[in-house]
C-alpha positions in Angstrom: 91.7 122.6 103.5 90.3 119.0 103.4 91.4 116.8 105.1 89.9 113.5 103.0 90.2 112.2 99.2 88.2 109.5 98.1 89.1 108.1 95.0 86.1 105.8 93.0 87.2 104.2 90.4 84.2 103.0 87.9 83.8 101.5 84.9 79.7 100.2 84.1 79.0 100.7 87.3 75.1 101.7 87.1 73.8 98.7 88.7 75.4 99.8 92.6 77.0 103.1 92.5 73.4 105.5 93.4 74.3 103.1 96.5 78.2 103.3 97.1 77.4 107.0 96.6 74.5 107.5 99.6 76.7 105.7 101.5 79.4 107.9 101.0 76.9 111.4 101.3 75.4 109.9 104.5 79.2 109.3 106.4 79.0 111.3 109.8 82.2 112.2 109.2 81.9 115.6 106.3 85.3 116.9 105.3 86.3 115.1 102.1 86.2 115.1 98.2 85.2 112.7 95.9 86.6 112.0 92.6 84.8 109.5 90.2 87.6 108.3 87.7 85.0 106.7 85.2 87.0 104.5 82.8 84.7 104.6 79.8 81.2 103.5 80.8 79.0 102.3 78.2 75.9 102.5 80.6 74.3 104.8 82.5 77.1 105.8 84.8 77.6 109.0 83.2 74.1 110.2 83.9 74.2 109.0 87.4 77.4 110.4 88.3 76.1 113.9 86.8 73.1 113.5 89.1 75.0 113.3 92.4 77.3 116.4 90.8 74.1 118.4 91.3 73.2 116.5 94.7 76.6 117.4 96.6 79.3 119.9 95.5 82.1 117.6 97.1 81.7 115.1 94.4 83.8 115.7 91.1 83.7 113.8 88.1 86.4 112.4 85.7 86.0 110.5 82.2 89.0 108.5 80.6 89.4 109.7 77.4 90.4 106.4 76.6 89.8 102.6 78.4 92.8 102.3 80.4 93.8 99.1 82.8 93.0 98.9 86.6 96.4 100.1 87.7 96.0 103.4 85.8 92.7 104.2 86.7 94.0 103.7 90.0 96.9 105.7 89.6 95.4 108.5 88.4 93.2 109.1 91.6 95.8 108.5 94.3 97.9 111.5 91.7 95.0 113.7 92.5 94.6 113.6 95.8 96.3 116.5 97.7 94.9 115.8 101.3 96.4 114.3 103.5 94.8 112.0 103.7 93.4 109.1 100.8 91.2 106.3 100.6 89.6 104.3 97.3 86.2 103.6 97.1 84.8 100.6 95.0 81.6 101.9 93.1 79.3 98.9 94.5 80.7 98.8 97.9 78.5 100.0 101.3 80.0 101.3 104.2 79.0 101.9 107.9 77.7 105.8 108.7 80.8 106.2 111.1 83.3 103.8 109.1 85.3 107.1 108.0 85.0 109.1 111.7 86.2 105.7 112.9 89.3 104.5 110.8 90.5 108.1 110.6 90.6 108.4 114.5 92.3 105.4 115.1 95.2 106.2 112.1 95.5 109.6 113.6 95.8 108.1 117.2 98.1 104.9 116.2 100.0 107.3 113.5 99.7 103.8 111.2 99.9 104.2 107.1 96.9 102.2 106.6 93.6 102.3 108.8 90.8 99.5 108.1 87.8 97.9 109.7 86.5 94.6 109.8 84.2 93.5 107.1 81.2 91.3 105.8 80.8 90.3 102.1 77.3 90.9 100.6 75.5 89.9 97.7 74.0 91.9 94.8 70.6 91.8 97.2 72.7 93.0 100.0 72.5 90.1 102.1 75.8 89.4 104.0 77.1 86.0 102.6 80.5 85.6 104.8 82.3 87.4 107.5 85.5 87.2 108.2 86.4 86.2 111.6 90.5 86.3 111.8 91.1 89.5 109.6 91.8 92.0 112.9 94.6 89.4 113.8 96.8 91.2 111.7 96.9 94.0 114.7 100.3 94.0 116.5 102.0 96.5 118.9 105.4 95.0 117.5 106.0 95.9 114.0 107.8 93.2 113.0 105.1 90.9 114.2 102.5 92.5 112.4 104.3 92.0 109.0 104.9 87.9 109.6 101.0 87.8 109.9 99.8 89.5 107.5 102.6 88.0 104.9 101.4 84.8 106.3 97.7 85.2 106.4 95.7 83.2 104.0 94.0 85.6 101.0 90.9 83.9 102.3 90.9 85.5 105.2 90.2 88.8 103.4 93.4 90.9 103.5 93.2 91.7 100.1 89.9 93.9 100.8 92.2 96.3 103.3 93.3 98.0 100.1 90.1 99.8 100.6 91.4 101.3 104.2 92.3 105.1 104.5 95.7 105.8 103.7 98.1 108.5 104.8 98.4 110.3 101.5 102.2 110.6 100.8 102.9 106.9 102.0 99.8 105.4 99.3 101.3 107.3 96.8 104.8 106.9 97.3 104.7 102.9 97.1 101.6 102.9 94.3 103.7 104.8 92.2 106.5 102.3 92.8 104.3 99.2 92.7 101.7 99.7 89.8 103.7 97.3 87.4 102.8 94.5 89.6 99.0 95.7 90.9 97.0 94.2 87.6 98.7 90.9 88.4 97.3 88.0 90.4 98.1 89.3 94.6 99.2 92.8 93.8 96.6 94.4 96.0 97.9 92.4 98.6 101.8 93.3 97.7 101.2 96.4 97.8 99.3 96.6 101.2 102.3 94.6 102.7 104.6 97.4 101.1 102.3 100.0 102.6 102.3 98.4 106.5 105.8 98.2 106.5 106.2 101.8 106.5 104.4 102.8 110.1 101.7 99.5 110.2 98.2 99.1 110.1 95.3 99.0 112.2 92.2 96.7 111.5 88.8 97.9 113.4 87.3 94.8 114.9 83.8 96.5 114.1 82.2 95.5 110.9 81.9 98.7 109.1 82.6 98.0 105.5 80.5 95.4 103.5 82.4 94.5 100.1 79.8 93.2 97.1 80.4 90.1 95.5 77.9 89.7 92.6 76.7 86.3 93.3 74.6 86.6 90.0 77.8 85.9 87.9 79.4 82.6 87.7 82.5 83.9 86.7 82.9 86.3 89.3 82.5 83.2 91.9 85.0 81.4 89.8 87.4 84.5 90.1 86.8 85.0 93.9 87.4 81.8 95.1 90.0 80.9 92.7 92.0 80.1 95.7 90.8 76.7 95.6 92.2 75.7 92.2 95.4 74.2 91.6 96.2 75.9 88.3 96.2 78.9 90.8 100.2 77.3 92.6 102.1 79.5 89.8 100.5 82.6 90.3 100.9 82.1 94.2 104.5 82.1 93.4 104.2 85.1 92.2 102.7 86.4 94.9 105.1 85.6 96.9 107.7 86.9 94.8 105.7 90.1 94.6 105.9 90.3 98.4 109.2 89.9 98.7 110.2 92.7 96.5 107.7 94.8 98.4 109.7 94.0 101.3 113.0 95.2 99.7 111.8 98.2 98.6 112.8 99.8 102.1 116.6 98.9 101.1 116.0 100.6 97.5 116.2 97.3 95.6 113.1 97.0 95.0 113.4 100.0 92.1 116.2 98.1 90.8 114.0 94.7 90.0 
């Protein structure tokens, strides 16, 4: 049986996913499926996708029949997955050769949910434009530890990106399932992470082997990415802190309750 589902979710996604897709085909490590969950493309997606179906008989493809939100698009791959183990995969992202042989090693040998690398951001040429230097201080051999810093690291210093780790499958869907109200809002990547950790941790590669795309071609991307630095941005931290709480509580079956 395989052992790995990758879930892509896509919506007009011509301009990077030949190259999210290579990277994907040209992973040392083999034994996995990939479903494309295209949410109603009005570009060239379709044919592209169809191309790769020839290319390599792991990759299956899925159209919405309808546009739905983030969340369900989500949803619907980590539903499908019957591995056991999960990860997504953003349709413009680029990963290392061994970023799959590595993370899944080190969740198999730390028995973590979630296992994640470090990364660089790129732009739409490919050219790194940041890395992130304090993201593997999340790694604790204390539990409890663990959970204080990543609660209390900065979005800035990229922990929303770990959503993109490999998950053990039952623990992803388990809390997704739970937590998919909250995911479209403002931090709910990040809630739902800290969910996730709290069940068995996490473990953070210091390796760069993941490089996440920011389309520096589109202002309001920028303005989105960063949005950090505005101050109309103190209400939705709020409720991103109110998010994580409730993740927290979830263990004490509250959190359903809500």
């Amino acid at each position: 049986m395989t052992a790995l589902f990758i879930g892509m979710p896509v919506y007009t996604g011509e301009k990077y996913i030949r190259t999210a897709l290579n990277s994907i085909i040209n992973q040392t490590y083999m034994d996995w499926i990939l479903l494309i969950s295209d949410n109603c493309s009005k570009d060239n997606t379709v044919s592209i996708c169809e191309e790769y179906l020839d290319r390599d008989k792991r990759i299956k493809y899925y159209r919405q029949s309808e546009y739905v939100d983030a969340s369900s698009n989500f949803k619907y791959l980590i539903n499908s997955a019957n591995t056991e183990y999960f990860m997504w995969a953003a349709c413009d992202d680029i990963w290392m050769c061994d970023y799959i042989e590595i993370c899944l090693s080190n969740l198999k040998k730390r028995k973590c949910s979630i296992s994640f690398s470090n990364i660089s951001n790129i732009n739409n040429n490919g050219i790194i434009i940041r890395n992130y230097d304090k993201l593997t201080q999340i790694n604790s051999d204390l539990k409890l530890i663990q959970i204080l810093k990543y609660l209390l690291s900065p979005e800035i210093d990229g922990k929303a990106n770990i959503i993109y780790g490999i998950y053990r499958t039952e623990i992803c869907k388990k809390f997704f399932n739970i937590m998919q109200r909250r995911f479209n809002l403002w931090g709910g990547d990040m809630a739902f992470v800290f969910a996730v950790l709290q069940e068995d941790g996490i473990y953070i590669e210091n390796q760069i082997l993941f490089y996440k795309r920011i389309d520096t071609s589109d202002a309001n991307t920028l303005i989105h990415k960063y949005r950090w630095i505005l101050p109309i941005r103190i209400k939705e931290f709020y409720k991103y802190y109110r998010s994580m709480l409730k993740a927290s509580r979830y263990k004490y079956y509250i959190f359903t309750n809500i």
